[in-house]
N, C-alpha and C positions, 0 to 999 in steps of 0.2 A: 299513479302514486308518484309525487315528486321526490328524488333523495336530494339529500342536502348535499353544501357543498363538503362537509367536513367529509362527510362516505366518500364521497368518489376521489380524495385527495388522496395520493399512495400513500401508505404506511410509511416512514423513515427511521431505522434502527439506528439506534444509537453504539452499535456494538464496533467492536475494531474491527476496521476494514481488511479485506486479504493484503497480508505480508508476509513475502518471503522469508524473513529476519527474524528472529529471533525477540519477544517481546524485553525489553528491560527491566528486570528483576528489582528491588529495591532492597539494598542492602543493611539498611535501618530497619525493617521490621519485616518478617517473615508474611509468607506470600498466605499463608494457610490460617495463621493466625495458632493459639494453644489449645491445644483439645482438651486440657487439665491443666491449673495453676502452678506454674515451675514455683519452687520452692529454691529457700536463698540461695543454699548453696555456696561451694568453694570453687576458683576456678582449678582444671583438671593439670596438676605440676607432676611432667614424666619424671617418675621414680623410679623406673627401669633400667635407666640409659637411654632415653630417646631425645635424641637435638631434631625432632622434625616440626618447621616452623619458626626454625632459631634462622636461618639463610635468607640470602636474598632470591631468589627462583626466577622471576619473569621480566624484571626491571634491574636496573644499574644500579639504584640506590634504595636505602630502607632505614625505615623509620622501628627502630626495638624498643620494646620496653623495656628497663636494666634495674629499675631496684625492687620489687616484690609482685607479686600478683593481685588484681585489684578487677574490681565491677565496675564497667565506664558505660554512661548510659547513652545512649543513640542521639541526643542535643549535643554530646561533648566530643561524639564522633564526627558529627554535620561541622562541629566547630572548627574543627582540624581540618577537615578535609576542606571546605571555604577558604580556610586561612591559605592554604597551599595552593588551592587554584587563584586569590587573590594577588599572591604573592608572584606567583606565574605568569599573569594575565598578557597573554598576547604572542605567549611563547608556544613552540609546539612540543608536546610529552602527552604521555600517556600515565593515566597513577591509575595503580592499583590498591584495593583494599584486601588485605591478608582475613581479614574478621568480618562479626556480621552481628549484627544486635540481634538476638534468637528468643532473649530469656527476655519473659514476663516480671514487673515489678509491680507487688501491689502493696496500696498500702491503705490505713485507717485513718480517720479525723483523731486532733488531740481530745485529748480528756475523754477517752474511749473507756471503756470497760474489759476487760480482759475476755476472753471468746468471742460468740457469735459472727464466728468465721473467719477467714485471712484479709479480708477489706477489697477495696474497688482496684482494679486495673490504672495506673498512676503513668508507666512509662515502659520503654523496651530498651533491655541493656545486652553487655556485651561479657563474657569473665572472659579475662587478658589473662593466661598464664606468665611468671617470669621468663624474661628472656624473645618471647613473641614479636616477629615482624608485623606490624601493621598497617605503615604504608611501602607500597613502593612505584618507582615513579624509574621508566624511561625515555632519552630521549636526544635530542642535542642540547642539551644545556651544562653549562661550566658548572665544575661540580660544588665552585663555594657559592653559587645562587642554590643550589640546592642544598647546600647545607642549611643560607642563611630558611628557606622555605619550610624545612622540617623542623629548625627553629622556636619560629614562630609557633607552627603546630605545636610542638612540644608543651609551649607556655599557656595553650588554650586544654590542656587536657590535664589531667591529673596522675600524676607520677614522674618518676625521673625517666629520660629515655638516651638513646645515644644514634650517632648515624653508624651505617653499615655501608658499605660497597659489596658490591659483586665477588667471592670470590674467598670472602673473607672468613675462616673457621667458624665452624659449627659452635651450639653452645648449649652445655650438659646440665642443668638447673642454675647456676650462676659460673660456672668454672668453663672458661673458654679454652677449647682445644689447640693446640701448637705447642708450639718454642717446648718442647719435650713432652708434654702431655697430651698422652694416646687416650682413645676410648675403650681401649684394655687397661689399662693403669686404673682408673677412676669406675670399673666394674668388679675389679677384685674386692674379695673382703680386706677390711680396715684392721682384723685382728685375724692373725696366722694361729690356727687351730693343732693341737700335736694331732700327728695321727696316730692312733692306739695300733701297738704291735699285740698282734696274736699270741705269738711263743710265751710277750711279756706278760701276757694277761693271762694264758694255762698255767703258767707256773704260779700265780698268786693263788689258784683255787686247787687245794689237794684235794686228788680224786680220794684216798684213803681217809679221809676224815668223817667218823660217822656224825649222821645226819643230827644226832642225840649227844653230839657231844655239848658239856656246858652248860647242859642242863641237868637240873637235881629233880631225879626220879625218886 
């Protein structure tokens, strides 16, 4: 029995070859995909007291968002992030991404009819809470070429943003901390409550007053 030549050719996998390193994640859409349609949703604005994610942390400089909270979808992240390494091009820095487009967008055809479901998978977006670092970028480079590069970014994405440096006050829903304002100040309550004295409050109710008074038996 003769075999062909396809049989006796090895098998060749197409699979990723052994690497020590660590695979590169892709930060525009989730590695697993949704296992249930996210629904729209608010992004999550700490109402606590939490400034975590308002700093710079890994990099010299950062890219905030400064006037409200908003849905930016993973095109308009690619956008920014493009414009910063174009603007860059040949320098040496490292950028980082603060966010991660997680959340499913789906949407329906016009002149739809109301029900029969939430509609087709359309795109993968990102919820920016206010105040939120998004990029940050270290490295040797003068700090107004990184200004002018977050810039740029700034103008391909949607909302107002500002630069940050390293170092620079935390920030508590829009109310930046310093120049006198602690994160004890801005966690107190806004209205000082009396406190109810005891003594003052036995004396209003006489033990001696029958239960029946006042009323016509």
């Amino acid at each position: 029995m003769k075999l062909g030549l396809r049989s006796l050719a090895p098998s060749i996998s197409l699979s990723r070859s052994f690497s020590g390193s660590n695979k590169t994640l892709d930060w525009l859409a989730p590695k697993a995909g949704e296992s249930k349609r996210s629904r729209k949703g608010r992004p999550r604005v700490p109402t606590g007291g939490s400034v975590r994610g308002t700093t710079v942390v890994w990099g010299d400089y950062g890219l905030r968002m400064r006037d409200h909270d908003r849905r930016i979808s993973a095109a308009q992240l690619r956008n920014g992030e493009d414009t910063i390494r174009r603007r860059l091009r040949g320098m040496r820095y490292r950028l980082y991404m603060r966010v991660n487009a997680g959340i499913g967008v789906y949407t329906s055809g016009n002149e739809t009819r109301m029900g029969k479901g939430k509609g087709s998978f359309d795109h993968w977006a990102s919820r920016v809470a206010v105040s939120k670092i998004i990029f940050e970028l270290k490295g040797e480079i003068h700090e107004q070429v990184v200004r002018d590069a977050f810039r740029l970014a700034g103008n391909k994405m949607p909302g107002v943003y500002e630069f940050v440096k390293k170092g620079d006050p935390p920030v508590m829903g829009i109310t930046k901390l310093g120049n006198g304002i602690t994160d004890a100040e801005l966690r107190r309550p806004r209205k000082s409550l009396p406190v109810p004295s005891l003594p003052h409050t036995a004396a209003r109710i006489s033990s001696t007053t029958p239960p029946s008074q006042g009323l016509n038996v």
